[in-house]
C-alpha positions as CSV (number, residue, x, y, z in Angstrom):
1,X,61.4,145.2,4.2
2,X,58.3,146.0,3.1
3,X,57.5,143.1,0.2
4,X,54.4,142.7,-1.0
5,X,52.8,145.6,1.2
6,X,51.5,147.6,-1.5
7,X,48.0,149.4,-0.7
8,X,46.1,152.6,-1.4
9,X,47.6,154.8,1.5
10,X,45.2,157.9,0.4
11,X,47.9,160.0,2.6
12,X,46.5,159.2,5.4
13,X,47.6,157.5,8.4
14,X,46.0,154.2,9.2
15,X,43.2,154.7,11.7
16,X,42.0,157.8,9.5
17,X,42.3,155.5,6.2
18,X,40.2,153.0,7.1
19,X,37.6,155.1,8.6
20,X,37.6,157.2,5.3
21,X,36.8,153.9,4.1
22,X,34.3,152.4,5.9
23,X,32.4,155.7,5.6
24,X,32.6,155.3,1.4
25,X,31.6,151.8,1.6
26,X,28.5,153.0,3.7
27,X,27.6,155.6,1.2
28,X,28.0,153.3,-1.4
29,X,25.2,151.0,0.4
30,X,23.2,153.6,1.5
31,X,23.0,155.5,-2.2
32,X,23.5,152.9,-4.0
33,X,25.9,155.5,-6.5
34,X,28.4,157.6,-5.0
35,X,30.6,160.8,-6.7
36,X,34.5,160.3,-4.9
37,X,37.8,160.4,-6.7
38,X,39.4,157.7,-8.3
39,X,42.2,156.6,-5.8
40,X,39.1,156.4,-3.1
41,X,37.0,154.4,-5.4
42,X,39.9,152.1,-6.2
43,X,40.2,152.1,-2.4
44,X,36.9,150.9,-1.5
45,X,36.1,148.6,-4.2
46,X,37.4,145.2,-2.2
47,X,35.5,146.4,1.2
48,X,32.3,146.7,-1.0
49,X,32.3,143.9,-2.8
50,X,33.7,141.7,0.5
51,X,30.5,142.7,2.0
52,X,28.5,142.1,-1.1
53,X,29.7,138.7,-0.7
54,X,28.8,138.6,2.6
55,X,25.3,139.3,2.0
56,X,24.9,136.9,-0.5
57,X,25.7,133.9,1.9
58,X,23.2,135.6,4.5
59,X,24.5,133.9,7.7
60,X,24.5,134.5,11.4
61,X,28.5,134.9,11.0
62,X,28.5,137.1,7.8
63,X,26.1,139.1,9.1
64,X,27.9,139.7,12.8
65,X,31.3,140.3,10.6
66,X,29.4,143.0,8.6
67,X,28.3,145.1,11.5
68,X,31.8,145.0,12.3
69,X,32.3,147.0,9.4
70,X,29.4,148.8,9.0
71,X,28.8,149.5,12.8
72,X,24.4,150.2,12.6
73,X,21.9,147.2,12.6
74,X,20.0,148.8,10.4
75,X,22.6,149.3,7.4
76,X,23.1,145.8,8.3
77,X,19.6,144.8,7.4
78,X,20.0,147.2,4.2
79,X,22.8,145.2,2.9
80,X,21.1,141.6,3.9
81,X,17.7,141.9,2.5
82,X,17.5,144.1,-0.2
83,X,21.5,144.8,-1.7
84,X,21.9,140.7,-1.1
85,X,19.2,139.0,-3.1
86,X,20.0,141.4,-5.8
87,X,23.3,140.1,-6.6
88,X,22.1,136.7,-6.1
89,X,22.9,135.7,-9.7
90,X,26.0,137.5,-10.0
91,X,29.0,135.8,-8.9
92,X,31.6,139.2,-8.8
93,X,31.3,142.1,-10.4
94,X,29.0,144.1,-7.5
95,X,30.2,147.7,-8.3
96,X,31.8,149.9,-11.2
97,X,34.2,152.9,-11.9
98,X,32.8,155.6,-14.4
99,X,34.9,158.1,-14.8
100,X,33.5,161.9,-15.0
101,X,35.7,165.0,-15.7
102,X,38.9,166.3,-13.8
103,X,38.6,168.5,-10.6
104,X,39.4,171.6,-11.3
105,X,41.5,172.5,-8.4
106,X,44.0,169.7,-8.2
107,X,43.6,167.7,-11.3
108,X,42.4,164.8,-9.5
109,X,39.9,162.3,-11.8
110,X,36.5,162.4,-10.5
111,X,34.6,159.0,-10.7
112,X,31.0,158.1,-10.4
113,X,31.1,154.4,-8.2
114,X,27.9,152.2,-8.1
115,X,26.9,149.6,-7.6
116,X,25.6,147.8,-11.0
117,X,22.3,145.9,-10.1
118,X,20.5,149.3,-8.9
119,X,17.0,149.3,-7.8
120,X,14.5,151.1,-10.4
121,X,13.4,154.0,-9.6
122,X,9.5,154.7,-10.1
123,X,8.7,158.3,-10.7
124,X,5.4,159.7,-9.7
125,X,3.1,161.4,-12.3
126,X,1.4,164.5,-11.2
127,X,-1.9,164.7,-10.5
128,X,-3.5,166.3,-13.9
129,X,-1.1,163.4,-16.1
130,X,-3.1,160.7,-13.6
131,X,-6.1,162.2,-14.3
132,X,-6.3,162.3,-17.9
133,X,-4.7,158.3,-17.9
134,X,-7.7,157.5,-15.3
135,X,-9.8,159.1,-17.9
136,X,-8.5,157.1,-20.8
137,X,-8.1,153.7,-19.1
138,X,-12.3,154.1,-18.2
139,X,-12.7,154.1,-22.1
140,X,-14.4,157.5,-22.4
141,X,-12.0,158.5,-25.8
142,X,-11.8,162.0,-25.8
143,X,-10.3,164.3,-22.7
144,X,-12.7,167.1,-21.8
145,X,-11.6,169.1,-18.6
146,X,-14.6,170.1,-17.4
147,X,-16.0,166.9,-16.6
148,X,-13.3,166.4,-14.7
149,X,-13.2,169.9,-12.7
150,X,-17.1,169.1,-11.6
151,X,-16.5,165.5,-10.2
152,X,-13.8,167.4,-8.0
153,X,-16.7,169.8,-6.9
154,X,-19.2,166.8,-6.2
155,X,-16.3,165.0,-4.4
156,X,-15.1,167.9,-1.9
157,X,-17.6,170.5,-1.5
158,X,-15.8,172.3,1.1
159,X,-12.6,172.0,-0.8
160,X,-14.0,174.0,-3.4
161,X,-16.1,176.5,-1.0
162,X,-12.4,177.5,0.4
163,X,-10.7,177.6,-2.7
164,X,-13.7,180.6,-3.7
165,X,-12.9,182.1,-0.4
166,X,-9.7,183.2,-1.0
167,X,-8.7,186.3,-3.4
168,X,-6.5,185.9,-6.5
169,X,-3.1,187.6,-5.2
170,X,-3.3,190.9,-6.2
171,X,-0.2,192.2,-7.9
172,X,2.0,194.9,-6.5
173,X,2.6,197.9,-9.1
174,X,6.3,197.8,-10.5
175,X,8.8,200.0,-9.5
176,X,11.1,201.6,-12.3
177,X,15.0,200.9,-10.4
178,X,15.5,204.9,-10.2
179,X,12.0,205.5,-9.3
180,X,12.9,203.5,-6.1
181,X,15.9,204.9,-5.2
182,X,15.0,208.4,-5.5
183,X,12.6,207.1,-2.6
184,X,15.1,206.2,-0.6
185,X,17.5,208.8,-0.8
186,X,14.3,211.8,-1.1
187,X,13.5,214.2,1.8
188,X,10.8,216.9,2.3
189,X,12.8,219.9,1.5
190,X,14.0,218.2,-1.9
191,X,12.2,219.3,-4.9
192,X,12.6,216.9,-7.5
């Protein structure tokens, strides 16, 4: 009898099951948030937050029984020092369920999984935003482009000796649609 035996199957047989997964629980490690359905995320959720655990402790042992699982030295050293020492206050709780919309095709519940102490991410500015905050930090007040344009020319003169060289792109003349077609399909003895 089968008491007590109760798992998420994910209609699969065993071998394919659990590499199914340990692939998810990579992903989840890797990118840190992960689009999967519910049943898989349900699934996962103990293998991720077993090696979570694992991390946290940080030994020789955990971190041998982790590239059992995870199989790459260096996803092993992704979980140890930077996904470890993040959850270093939290004592459960490493990842969560959000639930999107339904797949359209079968119905099934589509989930966002994540982990929830994420690293932040830092955007860049472009170059004309750093520019003008350079500009304001140095305490000149106003923004005035043209200063601006002529410290680039004292900085790179051959930058802008190349950037004189080269022609604007000229722009090719627009074709009506039926003026191109009766192109194509026009011959010599055709008088249109």
């Amino acid at each position: 009898m089968r008491h007590k035996k109760k798992r998420l199957q994910l209609n699969r047989f065993t071998s394919w099951q659990n590499a199914t997964i340990k692939s998810l629980a990579r992903s989840l490690l890797i990118y840190e948030s992960i689009r999967t359905t519910l049943h898989r995320a349900k699934a996962v959720r103990p293998l991720a937050e077993k090696l979570i655990s694992l991390a946290k402790a940080n030994t020789l042992s955990a971190k041998r029984e982790a590239f059992g699982i995870l199989g790459d030295h260096k996803w092993v050293a992704l979980l140890f020092n930077e996904i470890g020492p993040r959850f270093a206050k939290r004592t459960s709780g490493y990842t969560r369920i959000i639930n999107l919309a339904k797949r359209r095709g079968d119905d099934a519940q589509i989930v966002i999984f994540e982990l929830t102490e994420q690293k932040a991410k830092v955007k860049k500015a472009k170059k004309g935003k750093e520019a003008k905050a350079e500009k304001i930090e140095k305490g000149s007040g106003e923004l005035s482009p043209e200063p601006a344009t002529e410290e680039k020319k004292a900085e790179n003169p051959r930058e802008a000796a190349v950037v004189k060289e080269k022609a604007p792109p000229s722009k090719k003349p627009s074709k009506k649609f039926l003026g191109g077609i009766r192109s194509i399909f026009k011959k010599e003895r055709d008088a249109l």
